[in-house]
Backbone as XML, in Angstrom:
<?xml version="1.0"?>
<chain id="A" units="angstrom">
  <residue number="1" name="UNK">
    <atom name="N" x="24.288" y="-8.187" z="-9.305"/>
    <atom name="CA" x="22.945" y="-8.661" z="-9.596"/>
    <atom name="C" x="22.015" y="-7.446" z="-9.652"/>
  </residue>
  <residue number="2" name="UNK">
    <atom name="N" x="21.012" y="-7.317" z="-10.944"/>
    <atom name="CA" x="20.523" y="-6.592" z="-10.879"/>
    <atom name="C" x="18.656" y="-6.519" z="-10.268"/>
  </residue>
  <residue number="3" name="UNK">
    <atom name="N" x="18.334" y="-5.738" z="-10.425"/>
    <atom name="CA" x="16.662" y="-5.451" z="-9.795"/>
    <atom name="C" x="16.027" y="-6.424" z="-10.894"/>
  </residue>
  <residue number="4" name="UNK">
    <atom name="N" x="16.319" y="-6.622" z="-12.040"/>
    <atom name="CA" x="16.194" y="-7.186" z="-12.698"/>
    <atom name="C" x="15.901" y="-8.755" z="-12.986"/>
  </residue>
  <residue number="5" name="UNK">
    <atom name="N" x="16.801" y="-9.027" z="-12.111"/>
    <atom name="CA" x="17.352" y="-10.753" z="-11.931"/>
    <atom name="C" x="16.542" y="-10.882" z="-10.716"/>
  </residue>
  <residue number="6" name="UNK">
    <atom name="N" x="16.825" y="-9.812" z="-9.852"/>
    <atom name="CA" x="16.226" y="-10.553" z="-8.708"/>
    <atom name="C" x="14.420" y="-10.510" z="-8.610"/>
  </residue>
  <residue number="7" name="UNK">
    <atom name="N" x="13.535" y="-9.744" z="-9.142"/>
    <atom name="CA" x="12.901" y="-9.468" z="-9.307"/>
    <atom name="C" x="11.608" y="-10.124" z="-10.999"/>
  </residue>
  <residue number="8" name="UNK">
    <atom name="N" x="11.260" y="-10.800" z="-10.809"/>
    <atom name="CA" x="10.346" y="-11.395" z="-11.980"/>
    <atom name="C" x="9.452" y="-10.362" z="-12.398"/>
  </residue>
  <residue number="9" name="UNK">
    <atom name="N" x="9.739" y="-9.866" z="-13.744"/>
    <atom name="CA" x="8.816" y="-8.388" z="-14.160"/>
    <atom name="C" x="7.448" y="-8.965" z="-15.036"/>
  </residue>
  <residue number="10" name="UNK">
    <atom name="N" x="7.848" y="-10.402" z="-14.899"/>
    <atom name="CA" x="6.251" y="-10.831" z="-15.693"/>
    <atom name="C" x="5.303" y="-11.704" z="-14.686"/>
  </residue>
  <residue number="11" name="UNK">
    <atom name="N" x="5.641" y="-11.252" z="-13.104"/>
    <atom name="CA" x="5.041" y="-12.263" z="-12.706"/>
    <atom name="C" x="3.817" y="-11.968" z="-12.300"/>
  </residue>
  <residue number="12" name="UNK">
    <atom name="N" x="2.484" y="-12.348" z="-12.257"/>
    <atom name="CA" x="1.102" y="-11.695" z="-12.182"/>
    <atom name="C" x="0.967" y="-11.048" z="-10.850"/>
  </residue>
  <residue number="13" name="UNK">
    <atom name="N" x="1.552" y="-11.783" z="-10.135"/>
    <atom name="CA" x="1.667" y="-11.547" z="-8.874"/>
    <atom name="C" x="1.510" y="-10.062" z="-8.296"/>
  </residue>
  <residue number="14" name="UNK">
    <atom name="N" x="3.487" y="-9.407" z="-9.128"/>
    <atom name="CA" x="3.968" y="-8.558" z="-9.407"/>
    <atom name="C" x="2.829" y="-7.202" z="-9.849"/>
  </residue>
  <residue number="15" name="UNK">
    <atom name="N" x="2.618" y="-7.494" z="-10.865"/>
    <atom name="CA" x="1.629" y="-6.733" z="-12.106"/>
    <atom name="C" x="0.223" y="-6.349" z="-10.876"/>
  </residue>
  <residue number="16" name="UNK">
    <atom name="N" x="-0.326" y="-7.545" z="-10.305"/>
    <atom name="CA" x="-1.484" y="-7.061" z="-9.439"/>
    <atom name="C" x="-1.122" y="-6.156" z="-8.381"/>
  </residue>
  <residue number="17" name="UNK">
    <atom name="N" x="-0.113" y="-6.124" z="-7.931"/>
    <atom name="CA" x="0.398" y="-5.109" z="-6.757"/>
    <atom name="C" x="0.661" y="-3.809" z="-7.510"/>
  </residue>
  <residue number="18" name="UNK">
    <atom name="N" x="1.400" y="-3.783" z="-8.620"/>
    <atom name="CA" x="1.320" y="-2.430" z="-9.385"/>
    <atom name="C" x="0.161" y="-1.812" z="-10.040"/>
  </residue>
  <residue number="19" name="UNK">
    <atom name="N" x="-0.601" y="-2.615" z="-9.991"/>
    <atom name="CA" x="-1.813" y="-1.923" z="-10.432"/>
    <atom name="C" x="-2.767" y="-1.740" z="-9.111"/>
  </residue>
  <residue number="20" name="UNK">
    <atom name="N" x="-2.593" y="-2.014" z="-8.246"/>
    <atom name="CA" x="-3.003" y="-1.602" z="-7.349"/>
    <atom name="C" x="-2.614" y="-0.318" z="-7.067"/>
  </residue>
  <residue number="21" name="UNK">
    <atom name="N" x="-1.135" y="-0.471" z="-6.681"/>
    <atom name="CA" x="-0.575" y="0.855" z="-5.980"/>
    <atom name="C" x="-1.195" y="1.938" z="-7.077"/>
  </residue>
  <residue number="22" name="UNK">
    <atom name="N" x="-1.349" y="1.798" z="-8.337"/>
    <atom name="CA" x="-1.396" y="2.882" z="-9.108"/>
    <atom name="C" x="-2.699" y="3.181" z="-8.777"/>
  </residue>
  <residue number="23" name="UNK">
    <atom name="N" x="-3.954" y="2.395" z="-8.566"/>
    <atom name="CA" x="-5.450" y="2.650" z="-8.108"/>
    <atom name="C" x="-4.924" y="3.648" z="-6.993"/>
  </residue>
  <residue number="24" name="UNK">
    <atom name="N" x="-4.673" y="3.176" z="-6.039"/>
    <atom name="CA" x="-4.509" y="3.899" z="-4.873"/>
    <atom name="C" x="-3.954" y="5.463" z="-4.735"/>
  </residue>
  <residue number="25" name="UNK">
    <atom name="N" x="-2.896" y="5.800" z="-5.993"/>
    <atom name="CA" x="-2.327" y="7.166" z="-6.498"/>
    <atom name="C" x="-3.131" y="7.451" z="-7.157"/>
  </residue>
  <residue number="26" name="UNK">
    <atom name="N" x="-4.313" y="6.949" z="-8.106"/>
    <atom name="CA" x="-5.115" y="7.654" z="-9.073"/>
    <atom name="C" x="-6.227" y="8.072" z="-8.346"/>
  </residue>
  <residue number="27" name="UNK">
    <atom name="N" x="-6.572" y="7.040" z="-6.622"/>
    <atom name="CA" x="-7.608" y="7.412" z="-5.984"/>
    <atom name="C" x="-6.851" y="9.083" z="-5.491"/>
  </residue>
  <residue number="28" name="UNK">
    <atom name="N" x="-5.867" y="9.374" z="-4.973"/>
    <atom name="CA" x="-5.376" y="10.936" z="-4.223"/>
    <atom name="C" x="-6.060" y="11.894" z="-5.171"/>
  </residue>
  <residue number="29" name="UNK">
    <atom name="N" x="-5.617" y="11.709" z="-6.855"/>
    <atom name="CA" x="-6.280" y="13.010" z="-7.287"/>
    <atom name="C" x="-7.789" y="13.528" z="-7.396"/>
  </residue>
  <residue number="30" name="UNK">
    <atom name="N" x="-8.224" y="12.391" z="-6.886"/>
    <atom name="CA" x="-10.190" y="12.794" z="-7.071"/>
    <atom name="C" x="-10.406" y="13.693" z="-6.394"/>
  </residue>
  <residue number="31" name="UNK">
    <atom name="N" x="-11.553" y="14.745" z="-6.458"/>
    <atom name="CA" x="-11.728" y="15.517" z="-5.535"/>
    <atom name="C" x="-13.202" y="14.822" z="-4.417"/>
  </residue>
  <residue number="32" name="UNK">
    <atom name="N" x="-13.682" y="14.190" z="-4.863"/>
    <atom name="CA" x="-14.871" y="13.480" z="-4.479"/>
    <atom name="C" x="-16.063" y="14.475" z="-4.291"/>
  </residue>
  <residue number="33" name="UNK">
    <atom name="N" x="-15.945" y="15.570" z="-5.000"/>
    <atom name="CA" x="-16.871" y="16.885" z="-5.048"/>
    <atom name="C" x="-18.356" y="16.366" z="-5.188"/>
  </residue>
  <residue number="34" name="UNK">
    <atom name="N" x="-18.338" y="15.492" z="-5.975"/>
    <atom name="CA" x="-20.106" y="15.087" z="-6.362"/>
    <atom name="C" x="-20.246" y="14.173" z="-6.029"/>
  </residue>
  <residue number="35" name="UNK">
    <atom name="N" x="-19.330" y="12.836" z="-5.042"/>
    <atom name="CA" x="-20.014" y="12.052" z="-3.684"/>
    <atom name="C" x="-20.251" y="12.641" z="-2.865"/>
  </residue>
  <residue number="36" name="UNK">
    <atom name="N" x="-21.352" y="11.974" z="-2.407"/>
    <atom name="CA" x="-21.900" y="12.700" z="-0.730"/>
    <atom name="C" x="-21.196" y="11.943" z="-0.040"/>
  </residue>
  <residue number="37" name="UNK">
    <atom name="N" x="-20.213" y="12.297" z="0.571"/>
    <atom name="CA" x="-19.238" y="11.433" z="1.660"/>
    <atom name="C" x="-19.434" y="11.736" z="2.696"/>
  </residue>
  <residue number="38" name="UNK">
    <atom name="N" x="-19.978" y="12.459" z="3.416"/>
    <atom name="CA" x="-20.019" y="12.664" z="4.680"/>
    <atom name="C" x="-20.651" y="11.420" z="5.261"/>
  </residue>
  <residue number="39" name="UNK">
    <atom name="N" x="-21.480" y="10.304" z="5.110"/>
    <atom name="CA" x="-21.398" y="8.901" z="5.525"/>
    <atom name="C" x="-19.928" y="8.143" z="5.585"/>
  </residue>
  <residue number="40" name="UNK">
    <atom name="N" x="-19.489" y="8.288" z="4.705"/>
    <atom name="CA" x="-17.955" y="7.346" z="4.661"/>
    <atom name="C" x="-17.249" y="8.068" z="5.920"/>
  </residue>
  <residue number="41" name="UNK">
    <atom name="N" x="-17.275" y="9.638" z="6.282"/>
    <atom name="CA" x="-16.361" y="10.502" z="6.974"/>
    <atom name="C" x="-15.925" y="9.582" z="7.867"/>
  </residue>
  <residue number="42" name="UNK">
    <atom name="N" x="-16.800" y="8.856" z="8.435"/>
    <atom name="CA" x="-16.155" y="8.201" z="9.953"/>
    <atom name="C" x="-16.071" y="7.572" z="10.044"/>
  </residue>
  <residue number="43" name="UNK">
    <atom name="N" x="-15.759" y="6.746" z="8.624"/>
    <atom name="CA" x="-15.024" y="5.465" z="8.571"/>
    <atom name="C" x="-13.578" y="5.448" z="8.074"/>
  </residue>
  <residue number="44" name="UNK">
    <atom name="N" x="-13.484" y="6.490" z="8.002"/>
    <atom name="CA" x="-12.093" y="6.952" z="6.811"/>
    <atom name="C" x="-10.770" y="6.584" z="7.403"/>
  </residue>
  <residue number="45" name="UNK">
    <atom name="N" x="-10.549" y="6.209" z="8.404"/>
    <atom name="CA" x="-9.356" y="6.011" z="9.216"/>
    <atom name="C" x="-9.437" y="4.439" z="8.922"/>
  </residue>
  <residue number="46" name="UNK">
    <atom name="N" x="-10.503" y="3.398" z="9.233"/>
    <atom name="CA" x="-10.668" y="2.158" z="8.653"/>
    <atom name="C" x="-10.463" y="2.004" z="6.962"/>
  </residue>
  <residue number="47" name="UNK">
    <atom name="N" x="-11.018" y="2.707" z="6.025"/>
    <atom name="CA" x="-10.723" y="2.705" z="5.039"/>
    <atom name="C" x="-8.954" y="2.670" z="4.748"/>
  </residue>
  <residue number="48" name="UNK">
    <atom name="N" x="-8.418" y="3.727" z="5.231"/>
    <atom name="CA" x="-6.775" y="3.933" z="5.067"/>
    <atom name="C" x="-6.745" y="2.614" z="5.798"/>
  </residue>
  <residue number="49" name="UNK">
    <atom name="N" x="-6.328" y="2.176" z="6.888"/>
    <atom name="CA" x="-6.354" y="1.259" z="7.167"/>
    <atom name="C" x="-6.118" y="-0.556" z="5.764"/>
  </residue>
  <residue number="50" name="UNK">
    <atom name="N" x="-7.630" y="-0.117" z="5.527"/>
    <atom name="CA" x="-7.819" y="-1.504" z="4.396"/>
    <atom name="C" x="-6.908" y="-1.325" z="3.522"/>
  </residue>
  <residue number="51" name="UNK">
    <atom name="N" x="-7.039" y="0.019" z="2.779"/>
    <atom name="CA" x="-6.655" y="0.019" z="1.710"/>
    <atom name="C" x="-5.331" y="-0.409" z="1.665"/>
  </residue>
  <residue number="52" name="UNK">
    <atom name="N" x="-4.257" y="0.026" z="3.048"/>
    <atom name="CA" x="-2.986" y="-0.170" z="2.644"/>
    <atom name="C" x="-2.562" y="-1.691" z="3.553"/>
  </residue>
  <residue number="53" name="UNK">
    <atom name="N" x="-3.668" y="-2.558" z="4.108"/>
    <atom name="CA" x="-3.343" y="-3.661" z="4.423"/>
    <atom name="C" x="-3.079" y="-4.535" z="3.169"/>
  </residue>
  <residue number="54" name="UNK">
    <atom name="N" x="-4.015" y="-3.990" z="2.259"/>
    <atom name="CA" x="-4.225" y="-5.207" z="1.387"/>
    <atom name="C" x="-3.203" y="-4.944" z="0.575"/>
  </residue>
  <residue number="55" name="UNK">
    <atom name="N" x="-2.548" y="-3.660" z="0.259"/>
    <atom name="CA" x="-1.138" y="-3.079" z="-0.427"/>
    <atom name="C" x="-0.154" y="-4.160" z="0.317"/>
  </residue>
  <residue number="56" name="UNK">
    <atom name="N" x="-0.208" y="-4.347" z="1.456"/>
    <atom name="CA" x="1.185" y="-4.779" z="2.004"/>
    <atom name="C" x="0.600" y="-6.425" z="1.974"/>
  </residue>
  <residue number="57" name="UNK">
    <atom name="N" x="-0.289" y="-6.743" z="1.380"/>
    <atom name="CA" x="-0.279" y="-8.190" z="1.467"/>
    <atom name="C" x="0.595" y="-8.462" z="-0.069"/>
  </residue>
  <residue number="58" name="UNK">
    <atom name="N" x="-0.387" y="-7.587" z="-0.943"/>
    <atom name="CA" x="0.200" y="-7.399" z="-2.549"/>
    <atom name="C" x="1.549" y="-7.124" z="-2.185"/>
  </residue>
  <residue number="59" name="UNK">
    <atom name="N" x="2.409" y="-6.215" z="-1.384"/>
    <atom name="CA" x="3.609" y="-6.345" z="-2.001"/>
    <atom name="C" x="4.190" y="-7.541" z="-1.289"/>
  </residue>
  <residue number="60" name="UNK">
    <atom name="N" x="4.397" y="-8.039" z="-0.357"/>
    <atom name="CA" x="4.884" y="-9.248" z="-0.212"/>
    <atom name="C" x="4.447" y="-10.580" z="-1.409"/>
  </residue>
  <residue number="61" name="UNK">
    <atom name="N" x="3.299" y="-10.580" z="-1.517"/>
    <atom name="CA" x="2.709" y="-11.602" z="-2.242"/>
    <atom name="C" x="3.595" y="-11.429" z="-3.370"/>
  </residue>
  <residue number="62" name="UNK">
    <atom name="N" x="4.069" y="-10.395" z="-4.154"/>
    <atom name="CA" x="4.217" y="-9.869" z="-5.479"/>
    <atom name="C" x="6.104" y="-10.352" z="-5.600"/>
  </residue>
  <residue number="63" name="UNK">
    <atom name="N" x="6.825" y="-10.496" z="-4.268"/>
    <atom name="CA" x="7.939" y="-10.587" z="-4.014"/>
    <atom name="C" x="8.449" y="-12.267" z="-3.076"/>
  </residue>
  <residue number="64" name="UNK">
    <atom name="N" x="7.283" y="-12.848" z="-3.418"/>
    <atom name="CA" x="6.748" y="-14.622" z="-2.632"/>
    <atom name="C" x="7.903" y="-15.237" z="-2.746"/>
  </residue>
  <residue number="65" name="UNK">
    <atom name="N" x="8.713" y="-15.288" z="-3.858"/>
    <atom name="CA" x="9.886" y="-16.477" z="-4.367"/>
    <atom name="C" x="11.118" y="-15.604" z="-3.927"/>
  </residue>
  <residue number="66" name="UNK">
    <atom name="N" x="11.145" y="-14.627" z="-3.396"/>
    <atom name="CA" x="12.423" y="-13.854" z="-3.500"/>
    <atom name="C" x="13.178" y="-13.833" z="-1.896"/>
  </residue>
  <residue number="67" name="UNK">
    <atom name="N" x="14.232" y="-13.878" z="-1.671"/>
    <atom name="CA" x="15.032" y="-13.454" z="-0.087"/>
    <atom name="C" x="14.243" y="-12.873" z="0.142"/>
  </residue>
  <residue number="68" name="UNK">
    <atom name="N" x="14.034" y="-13.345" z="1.817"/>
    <atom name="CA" x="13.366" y="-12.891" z="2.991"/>
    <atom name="C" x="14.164" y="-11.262" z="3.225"/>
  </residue>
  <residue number="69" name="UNK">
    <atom name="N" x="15.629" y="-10.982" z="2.819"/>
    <atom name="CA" x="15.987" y="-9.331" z="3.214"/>
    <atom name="C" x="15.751" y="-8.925" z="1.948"/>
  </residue>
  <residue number="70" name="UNK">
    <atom name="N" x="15.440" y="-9.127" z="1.133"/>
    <atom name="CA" x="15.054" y="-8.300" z="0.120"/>
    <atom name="C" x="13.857" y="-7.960" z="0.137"/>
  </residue>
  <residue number="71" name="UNK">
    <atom name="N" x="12.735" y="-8.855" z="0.750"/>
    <atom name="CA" x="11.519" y="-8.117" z="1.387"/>
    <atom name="C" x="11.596" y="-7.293" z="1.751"/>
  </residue>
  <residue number="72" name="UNK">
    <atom name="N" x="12.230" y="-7.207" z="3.074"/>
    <atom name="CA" x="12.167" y="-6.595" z="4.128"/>
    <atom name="C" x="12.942" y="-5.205" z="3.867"/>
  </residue>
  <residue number="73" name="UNK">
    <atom name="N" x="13.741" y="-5.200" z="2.674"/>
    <atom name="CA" x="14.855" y="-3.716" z="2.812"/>
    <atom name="C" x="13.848" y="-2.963" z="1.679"/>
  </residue>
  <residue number="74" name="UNK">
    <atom name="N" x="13.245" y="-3.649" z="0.909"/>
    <atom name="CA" x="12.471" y="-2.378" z="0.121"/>
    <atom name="C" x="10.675" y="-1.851" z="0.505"/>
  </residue>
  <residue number="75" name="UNK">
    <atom name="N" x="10.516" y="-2.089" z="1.517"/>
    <atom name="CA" x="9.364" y="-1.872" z="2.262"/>
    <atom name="C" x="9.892" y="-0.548" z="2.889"/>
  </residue>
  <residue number="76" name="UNK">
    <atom name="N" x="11.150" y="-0.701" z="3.530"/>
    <atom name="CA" x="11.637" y="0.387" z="4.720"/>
    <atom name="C" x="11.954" y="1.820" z="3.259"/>
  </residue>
  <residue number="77" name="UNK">
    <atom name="N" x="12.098" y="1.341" z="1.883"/>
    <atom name="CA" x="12.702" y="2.314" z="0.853"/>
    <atom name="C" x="11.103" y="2.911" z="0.052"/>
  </residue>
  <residue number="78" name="UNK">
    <atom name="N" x="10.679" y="1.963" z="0.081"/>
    <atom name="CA" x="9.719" y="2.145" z="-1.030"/>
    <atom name="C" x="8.822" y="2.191" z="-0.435"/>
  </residue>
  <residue number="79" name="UNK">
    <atom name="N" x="7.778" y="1.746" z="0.237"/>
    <atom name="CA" x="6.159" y="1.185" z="0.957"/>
    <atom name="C" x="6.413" y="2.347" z="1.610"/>
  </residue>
  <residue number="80" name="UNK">
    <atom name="N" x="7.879" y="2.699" z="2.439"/>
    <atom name="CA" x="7.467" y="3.794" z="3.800"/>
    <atom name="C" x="7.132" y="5.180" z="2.821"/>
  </residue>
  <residue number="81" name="UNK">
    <atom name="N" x="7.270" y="5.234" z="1.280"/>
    <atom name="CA" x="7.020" y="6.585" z="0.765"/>
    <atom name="C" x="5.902" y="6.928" z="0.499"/>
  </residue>
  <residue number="82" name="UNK">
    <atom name="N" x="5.218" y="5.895" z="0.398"/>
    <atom name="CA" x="3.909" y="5.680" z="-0.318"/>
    <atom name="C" x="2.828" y="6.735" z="0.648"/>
  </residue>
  <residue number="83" name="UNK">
    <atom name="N" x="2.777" y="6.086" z="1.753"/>
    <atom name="CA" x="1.846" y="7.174" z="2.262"/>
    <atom name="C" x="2.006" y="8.729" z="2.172"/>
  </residue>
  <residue number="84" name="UNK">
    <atom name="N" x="3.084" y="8.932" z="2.410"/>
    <atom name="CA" x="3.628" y="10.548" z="2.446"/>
    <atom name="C" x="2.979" y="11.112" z="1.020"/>
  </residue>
  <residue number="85" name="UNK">
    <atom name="N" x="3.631" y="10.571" z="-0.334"/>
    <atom name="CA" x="3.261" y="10.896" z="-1.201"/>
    <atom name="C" x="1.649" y="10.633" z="-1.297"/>
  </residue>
  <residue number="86" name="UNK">
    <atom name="N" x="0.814" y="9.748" z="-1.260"/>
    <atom name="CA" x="-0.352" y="9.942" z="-1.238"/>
    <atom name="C" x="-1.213" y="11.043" z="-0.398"/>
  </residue>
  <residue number="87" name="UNK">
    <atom name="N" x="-0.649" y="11.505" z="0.822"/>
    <atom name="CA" x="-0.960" y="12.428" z="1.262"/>
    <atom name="C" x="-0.794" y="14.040" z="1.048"/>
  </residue>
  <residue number="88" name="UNK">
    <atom name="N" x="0.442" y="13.649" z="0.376"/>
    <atom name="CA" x="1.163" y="15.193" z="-0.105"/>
    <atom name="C" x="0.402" y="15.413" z="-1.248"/>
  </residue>
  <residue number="89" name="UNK">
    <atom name="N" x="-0.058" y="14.459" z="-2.191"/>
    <atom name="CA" x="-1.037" y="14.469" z="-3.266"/>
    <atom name="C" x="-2.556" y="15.574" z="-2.984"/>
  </residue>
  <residue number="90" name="UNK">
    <atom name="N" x="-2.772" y="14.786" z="-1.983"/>
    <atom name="CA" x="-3.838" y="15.275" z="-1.241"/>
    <atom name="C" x="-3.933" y="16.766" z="-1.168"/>
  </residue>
  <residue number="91" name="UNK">
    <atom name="N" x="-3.317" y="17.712" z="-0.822"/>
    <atom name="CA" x="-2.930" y="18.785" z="-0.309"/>
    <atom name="C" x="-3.073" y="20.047" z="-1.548"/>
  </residue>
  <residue number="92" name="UNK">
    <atom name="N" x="-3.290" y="19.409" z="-2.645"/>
    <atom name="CA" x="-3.423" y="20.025" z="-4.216"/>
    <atom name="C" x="-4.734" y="19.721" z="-4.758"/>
  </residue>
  <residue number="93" name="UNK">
    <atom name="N" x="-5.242" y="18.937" z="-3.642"/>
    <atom name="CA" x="-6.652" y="18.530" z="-4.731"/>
    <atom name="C" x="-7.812" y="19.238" z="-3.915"/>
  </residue>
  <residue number="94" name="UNK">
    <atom name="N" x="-9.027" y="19.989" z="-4.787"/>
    <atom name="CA" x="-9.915" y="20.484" z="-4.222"/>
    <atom name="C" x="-10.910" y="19.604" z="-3.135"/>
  </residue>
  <residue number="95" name="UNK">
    <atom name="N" x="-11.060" y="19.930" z="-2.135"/>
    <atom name="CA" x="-11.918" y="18.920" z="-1.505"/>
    <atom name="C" x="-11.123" y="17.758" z="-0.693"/>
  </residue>
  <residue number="96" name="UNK">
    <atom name="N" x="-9.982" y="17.998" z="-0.597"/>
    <atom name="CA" x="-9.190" y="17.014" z="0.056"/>
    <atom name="C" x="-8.611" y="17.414" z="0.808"/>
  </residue>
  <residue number="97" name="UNK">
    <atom name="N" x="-8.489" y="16.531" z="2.008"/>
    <atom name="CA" x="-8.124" y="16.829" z="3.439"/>
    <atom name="C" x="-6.242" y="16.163" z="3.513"/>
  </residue>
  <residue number="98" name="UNK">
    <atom name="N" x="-5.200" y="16.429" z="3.494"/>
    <atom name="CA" x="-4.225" y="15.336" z="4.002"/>
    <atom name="C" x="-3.912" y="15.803" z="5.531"/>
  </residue>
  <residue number="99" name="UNK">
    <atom name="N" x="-3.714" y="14.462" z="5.948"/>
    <atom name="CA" x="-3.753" y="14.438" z="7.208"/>
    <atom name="C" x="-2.976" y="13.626" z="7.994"/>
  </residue>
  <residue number="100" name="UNK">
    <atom name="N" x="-1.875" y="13.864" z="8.712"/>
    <atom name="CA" x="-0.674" y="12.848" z="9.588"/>
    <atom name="C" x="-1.416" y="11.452" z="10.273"/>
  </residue>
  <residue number="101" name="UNK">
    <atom name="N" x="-2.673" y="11.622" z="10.496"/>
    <atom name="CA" x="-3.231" y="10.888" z="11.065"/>
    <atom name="C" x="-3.259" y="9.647" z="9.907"/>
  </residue>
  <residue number="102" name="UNK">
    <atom name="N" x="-4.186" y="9.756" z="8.745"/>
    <atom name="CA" x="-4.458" y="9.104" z="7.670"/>
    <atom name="C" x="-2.790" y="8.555" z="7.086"/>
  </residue>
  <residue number="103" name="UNK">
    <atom name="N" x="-2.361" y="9.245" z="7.319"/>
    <atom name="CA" x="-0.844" y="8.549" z="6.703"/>
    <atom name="C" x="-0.409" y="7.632" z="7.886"/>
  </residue>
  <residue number="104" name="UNK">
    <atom name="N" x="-0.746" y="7.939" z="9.121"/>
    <atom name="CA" x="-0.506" y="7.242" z="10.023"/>
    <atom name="C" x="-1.024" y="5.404" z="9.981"/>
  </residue>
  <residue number="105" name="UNK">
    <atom name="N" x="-2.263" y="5.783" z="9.375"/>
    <atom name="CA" x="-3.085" y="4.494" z="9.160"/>
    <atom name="C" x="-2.625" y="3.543" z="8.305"/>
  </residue>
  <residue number="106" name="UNK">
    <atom name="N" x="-2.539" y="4.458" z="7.025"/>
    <atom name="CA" x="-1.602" y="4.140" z="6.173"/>
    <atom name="C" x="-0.593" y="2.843" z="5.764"/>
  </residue>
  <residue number="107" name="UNK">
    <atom name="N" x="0.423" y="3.561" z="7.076"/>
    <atom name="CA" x="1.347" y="2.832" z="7.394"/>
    <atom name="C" x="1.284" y="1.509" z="8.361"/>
  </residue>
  <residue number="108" name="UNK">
    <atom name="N" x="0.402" y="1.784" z="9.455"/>
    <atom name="CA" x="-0.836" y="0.864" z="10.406"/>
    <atom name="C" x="-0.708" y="-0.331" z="9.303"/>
  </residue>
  <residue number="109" name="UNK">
    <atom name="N" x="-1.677" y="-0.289" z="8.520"/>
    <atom name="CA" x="-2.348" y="-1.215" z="7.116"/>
    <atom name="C" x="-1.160" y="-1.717" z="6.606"/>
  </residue>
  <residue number="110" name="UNK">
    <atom name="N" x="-0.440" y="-1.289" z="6.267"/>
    <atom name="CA" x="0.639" y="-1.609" z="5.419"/>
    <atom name="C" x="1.497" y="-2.626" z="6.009"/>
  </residue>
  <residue number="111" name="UNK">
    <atom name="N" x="2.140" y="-2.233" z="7.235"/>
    <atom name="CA" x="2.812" y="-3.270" z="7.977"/>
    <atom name="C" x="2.265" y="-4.015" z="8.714"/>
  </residue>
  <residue number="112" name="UNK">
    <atom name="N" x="0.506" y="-4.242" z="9.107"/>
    <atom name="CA" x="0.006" y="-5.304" z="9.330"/>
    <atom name="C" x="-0.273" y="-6.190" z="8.365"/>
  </residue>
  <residue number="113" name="UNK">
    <atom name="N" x="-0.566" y="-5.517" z="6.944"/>
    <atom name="CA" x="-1.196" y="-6.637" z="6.397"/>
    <atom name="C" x="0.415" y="-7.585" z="5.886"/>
  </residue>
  <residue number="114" name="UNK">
    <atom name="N" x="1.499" y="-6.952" z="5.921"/>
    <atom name="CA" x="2.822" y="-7.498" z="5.671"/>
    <atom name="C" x="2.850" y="-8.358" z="6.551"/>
  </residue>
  <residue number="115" name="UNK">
    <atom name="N" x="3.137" y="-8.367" z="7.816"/>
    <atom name="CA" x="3.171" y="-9.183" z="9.064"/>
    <atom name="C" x="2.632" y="-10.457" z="8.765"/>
  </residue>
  <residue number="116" name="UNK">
    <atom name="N" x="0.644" y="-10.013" z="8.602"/>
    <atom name="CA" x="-0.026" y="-11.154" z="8.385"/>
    <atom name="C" x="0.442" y="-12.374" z="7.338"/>
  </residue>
  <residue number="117" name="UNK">
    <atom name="N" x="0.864" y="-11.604" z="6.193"/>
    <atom name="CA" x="1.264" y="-12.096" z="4.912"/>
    <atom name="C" x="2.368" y="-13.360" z="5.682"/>
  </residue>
  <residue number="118" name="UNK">
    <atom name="N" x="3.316" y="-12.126" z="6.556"/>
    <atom name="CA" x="4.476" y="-12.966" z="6.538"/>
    <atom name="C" x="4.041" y="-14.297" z="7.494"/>
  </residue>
  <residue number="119" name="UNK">
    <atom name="N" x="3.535" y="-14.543" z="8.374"/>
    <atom name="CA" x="2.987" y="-14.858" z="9.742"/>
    <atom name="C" x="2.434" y="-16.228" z="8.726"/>
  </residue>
  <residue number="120" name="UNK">
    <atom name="N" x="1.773" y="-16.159" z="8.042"/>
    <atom name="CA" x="0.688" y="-16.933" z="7.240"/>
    <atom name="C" x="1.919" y="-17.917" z="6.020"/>
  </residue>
  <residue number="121" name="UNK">
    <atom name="N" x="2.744" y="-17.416" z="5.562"/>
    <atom name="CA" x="3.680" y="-17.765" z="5.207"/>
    <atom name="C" x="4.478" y="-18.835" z="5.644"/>
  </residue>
  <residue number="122" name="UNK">
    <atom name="N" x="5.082" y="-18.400" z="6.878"/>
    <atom name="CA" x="5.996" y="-18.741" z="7.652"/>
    <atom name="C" x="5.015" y="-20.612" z="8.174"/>
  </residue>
  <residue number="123" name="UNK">
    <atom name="N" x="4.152" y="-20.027" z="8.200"/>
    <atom name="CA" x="3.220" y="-21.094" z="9.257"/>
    <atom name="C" x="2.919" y="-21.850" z="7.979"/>
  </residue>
  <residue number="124" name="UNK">
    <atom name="N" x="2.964" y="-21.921" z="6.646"/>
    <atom name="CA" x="2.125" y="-22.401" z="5.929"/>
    <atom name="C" x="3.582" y="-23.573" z="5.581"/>
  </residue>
  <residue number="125" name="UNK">
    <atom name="N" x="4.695" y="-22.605" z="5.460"/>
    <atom name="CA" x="6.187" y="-23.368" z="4.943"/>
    <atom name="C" x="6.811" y="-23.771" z="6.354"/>
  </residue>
  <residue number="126" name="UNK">
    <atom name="N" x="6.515" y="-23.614" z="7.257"/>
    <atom name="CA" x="7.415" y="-24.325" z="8.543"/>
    <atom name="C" x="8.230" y="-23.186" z="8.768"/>
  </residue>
</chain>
C-alpha cells in the first residue's frame, strides 16, 4: 500500500495543513528588518507556541479518516523535523535569531495542539 492510497491528496483538509506548513517556512526567511518588533519580543515564545499548535491540529485534522498509527508514526518522522529546519532556516537570515528554546516551543505547540485534536476526537466518537 502506497502513501498514496493511504493518504487522500485532494482532501481540503490535507491542502489547508500544507499550506500552512509552507506559511510557516516562508515566515523563517523574512528578515523582519522594517517591523519594529521589539513589542512582539516578549511574546515570541507564545507565538512559537500558537503557531505550531495550530500546525498540529492541521496535521491531524488533515489525516481525520486515516489509522490511528499512521497518525501517530509520521508526526515522530515528519512534524519532529519541522522545527529544526525552521530554525536552522533562521540562522541564514539577516536579523534572525534561531534558538533551542523557540524550537523547543515549537514542538510544545505541536504536540499539544495534536493531543487536543486527539482528546476532542476521541470524546466526540466515544
Amino acid at each position: 500500500m502506497s502513501l498514496g492510497e493511504i493518504v487522500n491528496y485532494k482532501s481540503k483538509s490535507l491542502w489547508l495543513f500544507v499550506s500552512y506548513l509552507l506559511l510557516l517556512m516562508c515566515n523563517s526567511f523574512l528578515s523582519f528588518s522594517i517591523i519594529p518588533y521589539k513589542h512582539i519580543w516578549k511574546h515570541d515564545k507564545l507565538i512559537h507556541f500558537l503557531e505550531y499548535f495550530i500546525l498540529g491540529i492541521l496535521y491531524l485534522n488533515a489525516l481525520y479518516h486515516q489509522n490511528f498509527k499512521i497518525k501517530m508514526l509520521y508526526p515522530i518522522l515528519f512534524i519532529s523535523s519541522i522545527p529544526i529546519i525552521d530554525e536552522s532556516i533562521q540562522i541564514f537570515v539577516p536579523n534572525r535569531i534561531a534558538s533551542i528554546y523557540d524550537a523547543f516551543f515549537d514542538y510544545l505547540g505541536c504536540y499539544m495542539g495534536m493531543i487536543l485534536y486527539y482528546l476532542t476526537y476521541r470524546y466526540k466518537n466515544g
